[in-house]
SESEDO-592513 format. One record per residue (C-alpha): residue number from 1; x, y, z. Coordinates in Angstrom, 2 decimals, always signed. Layout:
REM SESEDO-592513
   seq        px        py        pz
   NUM         X         Y         Z
...
REM end
This chain:
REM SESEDO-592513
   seq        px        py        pz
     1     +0.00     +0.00     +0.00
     2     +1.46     +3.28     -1.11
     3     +0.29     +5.42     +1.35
     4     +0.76     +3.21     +4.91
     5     +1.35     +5.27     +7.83
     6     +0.49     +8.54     +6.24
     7     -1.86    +11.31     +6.96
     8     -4.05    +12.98     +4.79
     9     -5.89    +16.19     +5.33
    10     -9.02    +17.02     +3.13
    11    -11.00    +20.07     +3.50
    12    -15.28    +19.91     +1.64
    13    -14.56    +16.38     +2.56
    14    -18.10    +15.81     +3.58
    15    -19.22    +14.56     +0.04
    16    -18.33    +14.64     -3.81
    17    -14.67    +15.07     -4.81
    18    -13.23    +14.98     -0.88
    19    -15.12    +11.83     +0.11
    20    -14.45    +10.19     -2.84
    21    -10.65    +10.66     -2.42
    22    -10.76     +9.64     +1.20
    23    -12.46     +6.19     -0.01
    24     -9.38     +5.90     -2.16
    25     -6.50     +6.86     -0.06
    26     -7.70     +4.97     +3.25
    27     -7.94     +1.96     +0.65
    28     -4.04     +2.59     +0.21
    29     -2.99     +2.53     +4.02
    30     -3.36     +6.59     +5.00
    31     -5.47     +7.58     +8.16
    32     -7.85    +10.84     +6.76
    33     -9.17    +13.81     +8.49
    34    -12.19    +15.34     +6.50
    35    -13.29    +18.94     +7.23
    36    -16.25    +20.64     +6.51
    37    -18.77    +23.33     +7.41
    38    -21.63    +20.76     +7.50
    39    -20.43    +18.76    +10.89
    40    -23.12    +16.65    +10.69
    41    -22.61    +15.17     +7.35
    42    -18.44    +15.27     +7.44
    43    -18.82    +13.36    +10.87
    44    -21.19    +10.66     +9.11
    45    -18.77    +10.24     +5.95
    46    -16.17     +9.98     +8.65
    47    -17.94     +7.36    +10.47
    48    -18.58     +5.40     +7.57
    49    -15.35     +5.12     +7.24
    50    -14.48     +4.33    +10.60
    51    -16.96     +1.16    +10.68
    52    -15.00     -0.26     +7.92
    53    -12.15     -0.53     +9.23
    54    -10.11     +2.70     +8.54
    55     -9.06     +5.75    +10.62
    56    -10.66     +9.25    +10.23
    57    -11.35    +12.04    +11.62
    58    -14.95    +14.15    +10.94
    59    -14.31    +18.21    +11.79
    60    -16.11    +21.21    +11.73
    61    -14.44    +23.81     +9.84
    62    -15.17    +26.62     +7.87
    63    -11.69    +27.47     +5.44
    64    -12.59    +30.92     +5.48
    65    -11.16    +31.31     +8.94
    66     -7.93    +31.29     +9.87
    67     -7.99    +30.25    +13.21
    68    -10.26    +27.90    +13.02
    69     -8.56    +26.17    +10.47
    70     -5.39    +26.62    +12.48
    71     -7.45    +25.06    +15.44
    72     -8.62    +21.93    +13.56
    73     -4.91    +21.70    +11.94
    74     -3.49    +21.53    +15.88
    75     -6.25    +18.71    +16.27
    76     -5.09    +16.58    +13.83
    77     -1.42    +16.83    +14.47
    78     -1.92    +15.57    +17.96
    79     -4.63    +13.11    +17.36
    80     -2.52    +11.38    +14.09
    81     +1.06    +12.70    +15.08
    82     +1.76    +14.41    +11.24
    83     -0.09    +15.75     +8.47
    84     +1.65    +14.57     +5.18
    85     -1.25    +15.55     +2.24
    86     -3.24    +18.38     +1.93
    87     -6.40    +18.31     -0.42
    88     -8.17    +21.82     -0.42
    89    -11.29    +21.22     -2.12
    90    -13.56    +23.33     -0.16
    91    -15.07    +25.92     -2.54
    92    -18.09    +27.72     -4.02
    93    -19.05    +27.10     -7.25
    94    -23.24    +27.77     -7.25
    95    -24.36    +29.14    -10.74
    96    -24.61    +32.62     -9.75
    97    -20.78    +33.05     -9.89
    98    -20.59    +32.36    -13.51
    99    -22.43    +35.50    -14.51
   100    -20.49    +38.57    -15.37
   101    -19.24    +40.64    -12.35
   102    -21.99    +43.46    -13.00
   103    -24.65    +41.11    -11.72
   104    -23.14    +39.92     -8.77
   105    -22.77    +42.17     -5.61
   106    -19.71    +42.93     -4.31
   107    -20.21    +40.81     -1.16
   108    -20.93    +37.75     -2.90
   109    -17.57    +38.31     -4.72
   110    -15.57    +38.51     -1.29
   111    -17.54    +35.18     +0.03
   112    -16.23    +33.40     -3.45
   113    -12.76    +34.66     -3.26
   114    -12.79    +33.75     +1.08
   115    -13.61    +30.36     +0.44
   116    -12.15    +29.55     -3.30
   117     -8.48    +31.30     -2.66
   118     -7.85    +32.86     +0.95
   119     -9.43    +29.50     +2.14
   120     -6.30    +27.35     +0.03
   121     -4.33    +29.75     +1.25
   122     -5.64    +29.58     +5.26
   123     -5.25    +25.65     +5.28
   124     -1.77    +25.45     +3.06
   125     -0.19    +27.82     +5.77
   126     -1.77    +26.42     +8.45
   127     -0.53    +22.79     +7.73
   128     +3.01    +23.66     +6.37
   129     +5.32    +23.97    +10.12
   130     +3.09    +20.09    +10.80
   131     +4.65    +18.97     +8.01
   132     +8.01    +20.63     +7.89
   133     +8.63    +19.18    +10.98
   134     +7.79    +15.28     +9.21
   135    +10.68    +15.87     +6.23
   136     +7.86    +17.82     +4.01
   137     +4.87    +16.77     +2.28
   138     +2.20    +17.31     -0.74
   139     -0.56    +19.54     -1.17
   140     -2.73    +19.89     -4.05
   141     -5.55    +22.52     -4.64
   142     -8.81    +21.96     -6.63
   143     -8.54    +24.77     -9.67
   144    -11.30    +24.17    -12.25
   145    -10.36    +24.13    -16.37
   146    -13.02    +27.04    -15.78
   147     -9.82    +28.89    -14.32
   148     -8.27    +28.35    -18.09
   149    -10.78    +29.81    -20.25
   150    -13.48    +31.70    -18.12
   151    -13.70    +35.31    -17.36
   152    -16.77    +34.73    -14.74
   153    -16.27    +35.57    -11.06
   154    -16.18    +31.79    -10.54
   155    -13.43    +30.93    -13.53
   156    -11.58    +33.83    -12.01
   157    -11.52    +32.64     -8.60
   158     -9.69    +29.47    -10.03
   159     -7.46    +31.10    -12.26
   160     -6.59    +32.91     -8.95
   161     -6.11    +29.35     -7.15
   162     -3.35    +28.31    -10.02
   163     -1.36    +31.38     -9.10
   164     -1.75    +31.11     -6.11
   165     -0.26    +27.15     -6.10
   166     +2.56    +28.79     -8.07
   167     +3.47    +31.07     -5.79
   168     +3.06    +28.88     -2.69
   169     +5.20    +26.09     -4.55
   170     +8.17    +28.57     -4.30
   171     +7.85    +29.81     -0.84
   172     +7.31    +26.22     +0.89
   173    +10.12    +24.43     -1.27
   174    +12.28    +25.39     +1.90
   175    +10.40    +22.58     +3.24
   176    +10.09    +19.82     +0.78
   177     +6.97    +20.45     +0.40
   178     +5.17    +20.41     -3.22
   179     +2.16    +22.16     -3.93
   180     +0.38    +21.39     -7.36
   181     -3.23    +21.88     -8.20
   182     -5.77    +19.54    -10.05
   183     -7.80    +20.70    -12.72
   184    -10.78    +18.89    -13.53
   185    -13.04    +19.20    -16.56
   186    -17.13    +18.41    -15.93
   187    -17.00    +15.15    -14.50
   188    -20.82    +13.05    -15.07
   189    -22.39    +12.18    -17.74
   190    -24.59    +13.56    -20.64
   191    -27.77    +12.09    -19.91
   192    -27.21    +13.87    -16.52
   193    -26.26    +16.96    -18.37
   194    -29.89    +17.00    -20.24
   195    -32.01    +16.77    -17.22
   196    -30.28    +20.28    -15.77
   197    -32.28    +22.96    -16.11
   198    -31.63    +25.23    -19.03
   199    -30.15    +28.14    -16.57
   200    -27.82    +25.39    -15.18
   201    -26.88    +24.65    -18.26
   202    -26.26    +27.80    -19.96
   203    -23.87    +28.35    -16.35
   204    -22.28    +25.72    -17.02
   205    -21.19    +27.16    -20.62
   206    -20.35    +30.31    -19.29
   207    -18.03    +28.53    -16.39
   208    -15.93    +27.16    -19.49
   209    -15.51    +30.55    -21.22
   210    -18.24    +30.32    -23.95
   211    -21.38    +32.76    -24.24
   212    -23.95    +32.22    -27.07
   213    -25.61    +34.83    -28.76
   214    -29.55    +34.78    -27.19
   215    -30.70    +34.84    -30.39
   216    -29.00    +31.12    -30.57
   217    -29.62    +30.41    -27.10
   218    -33.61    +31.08    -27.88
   219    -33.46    +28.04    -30.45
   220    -30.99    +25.32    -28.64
   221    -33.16    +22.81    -27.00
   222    -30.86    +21.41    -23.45
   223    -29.98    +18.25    -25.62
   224    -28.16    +21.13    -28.53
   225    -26.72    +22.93    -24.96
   226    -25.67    +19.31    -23.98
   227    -23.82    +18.84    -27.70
   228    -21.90    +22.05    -27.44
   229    -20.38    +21.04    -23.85
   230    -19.37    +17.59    -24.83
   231    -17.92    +19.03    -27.86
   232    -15.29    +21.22    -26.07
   233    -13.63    +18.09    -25.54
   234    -11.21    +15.99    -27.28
   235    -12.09    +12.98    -25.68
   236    -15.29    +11.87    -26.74
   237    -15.56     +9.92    -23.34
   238    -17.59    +11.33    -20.42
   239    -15.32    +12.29    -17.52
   240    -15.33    +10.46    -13.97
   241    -15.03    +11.17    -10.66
   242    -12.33     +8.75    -10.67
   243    -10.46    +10.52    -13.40
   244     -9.76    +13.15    -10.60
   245     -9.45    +10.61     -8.00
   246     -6.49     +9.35     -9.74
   247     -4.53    +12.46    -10.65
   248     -4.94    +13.49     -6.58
   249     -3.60     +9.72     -5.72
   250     -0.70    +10.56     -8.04
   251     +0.43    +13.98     -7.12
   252     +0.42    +12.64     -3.46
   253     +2.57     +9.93     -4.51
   254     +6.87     +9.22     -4.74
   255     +5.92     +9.05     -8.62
   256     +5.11    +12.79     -8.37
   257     +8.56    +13.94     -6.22
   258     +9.67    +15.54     -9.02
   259     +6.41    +18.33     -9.73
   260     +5.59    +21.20     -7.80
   261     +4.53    +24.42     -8.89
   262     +2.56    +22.80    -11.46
   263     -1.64    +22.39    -12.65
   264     -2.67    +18.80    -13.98
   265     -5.51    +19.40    -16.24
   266     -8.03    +16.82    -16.23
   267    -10.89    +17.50    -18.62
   268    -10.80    +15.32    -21.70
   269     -8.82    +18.14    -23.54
   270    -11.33    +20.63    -23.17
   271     -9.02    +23.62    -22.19
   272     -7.43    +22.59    -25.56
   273    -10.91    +21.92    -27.54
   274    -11.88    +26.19    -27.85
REM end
């Protein structure tokens, strides 16, 4: 197992993308500690955990504060002893952020930017002396392929994220400790595409960069909407959650000691497909 002994921290670990990666990397030998503002749920995907078998850790936290997160971070160094991966996938990403920046009021931009950038930034400084003081570590941030091609609040908030794993790469290689950042494409599948309402899907669109005239928009049924998203990929293969899954395992692993600084896109191609 590649990951025995190891400890791996994973912030919106309640559900989606976080759980999903803790099923994985518990399945390799690491112990996990999921945070999340919903402490109900992140303490039942913990448990679940815990009843098979594995060791985690379910906390209350909300990225956006400092403290706290330094709080929970103190937590899990002295229940687990180190820290070794950090997975910040906490973030906002409802369809109002992917309309233009007129529409949305200034204090919904400031909750999107708390949670999607000073919230990486909160937990990667928070965890960094825990594992300095181990030999070093990985951490990889959630970006979007939104933050490649989008000019909404929300593909802007990513694109943020990237530089921000740049910069952080540099400052904590002191420590042998990489940072890199996942992108991931849409990751479902069509059929589940066409059942979104219109709105959603139009958002959608505009998270990747692309805004159709209205006077198109008026005549594409959601199967047409459907058709142009699947087209912005290469791959004519629907993404999967364990697409992502993977590229997390292996930016935690040995086989990634040589990367930092870096953003693994993982969308079928799509940044590429415009």
């Amino acid at each position: 197992m590649r990951f025995e002994g190891k400890v791996a921290v994973i912030t919106g670990g309640a559900r989606g993308l976080g759980s999903a990666f803790a099923d994985a990397i518990v399945a390799e030998g690491a112990k996990v500690a999921l945070l999340d503002v919903d402490e109900a749920e992140v303490g039942q995907t913990a448990g679940a955990l815990e009843k098979q078998g594995f060791e985690a850790l379910g906390l209350r936290c909300d990225v956006r504060d400092e403290h706290e997160v330094e709080a929970v971070v103190a937590r899990v160094a002295e229940r687990f002893g180190r820290i070794d991966f950090l997975i910040n996938s906490a973030a906002l990403h409802r369809r109002k952020y992917n309309q233009p920046f007129k529409f949305l009021p200034r204090d919904e931009v400031r909750a999107l930017f708390d949670v999607n950038v000073m919230g990486i930034l909160n937990c990667c400084l928070a965890v960094r002396p825990v594992m300095a003081t181990n030999g070093g570590g990985s951490i990889v941030n959630l970006t979007s392929t939104a933050g490649h091609t989008s000019v909404t609040p929300y593909g802007v908030s990513k694109l943020a994220a990237r530089g921000l794993t740049l910069a952080l790469a540099g400052e904590f290689a002191e420590d042998e400790i990489r940072v890199n950042a996942v992108s991931p494409g849409f990751v479902g599948s069509a059929g589940s595409l066409a059942e979104y309402p219109k709105e959603n899907l139009m958002s959608l669109l505009a998270s990747q960069g692309v805004r159709l005239p209205e006077s198109i928009l008026a005549r594409c049924s959601n199967r047409d909407l459907v058709d142009v998203f699947m087209s912005l990929q290469l791959t004519r293969r629907e993404g999967r959650m364990d697409d992502i899954v993977k590229a997390l395992l292996y930016l935690c692993s040995d086989d990634s000691g040589f990367v930092t600084g870096e953003t693994l896109k993982v969308g079928g191609g799509s940044a590429a497909g415009f």
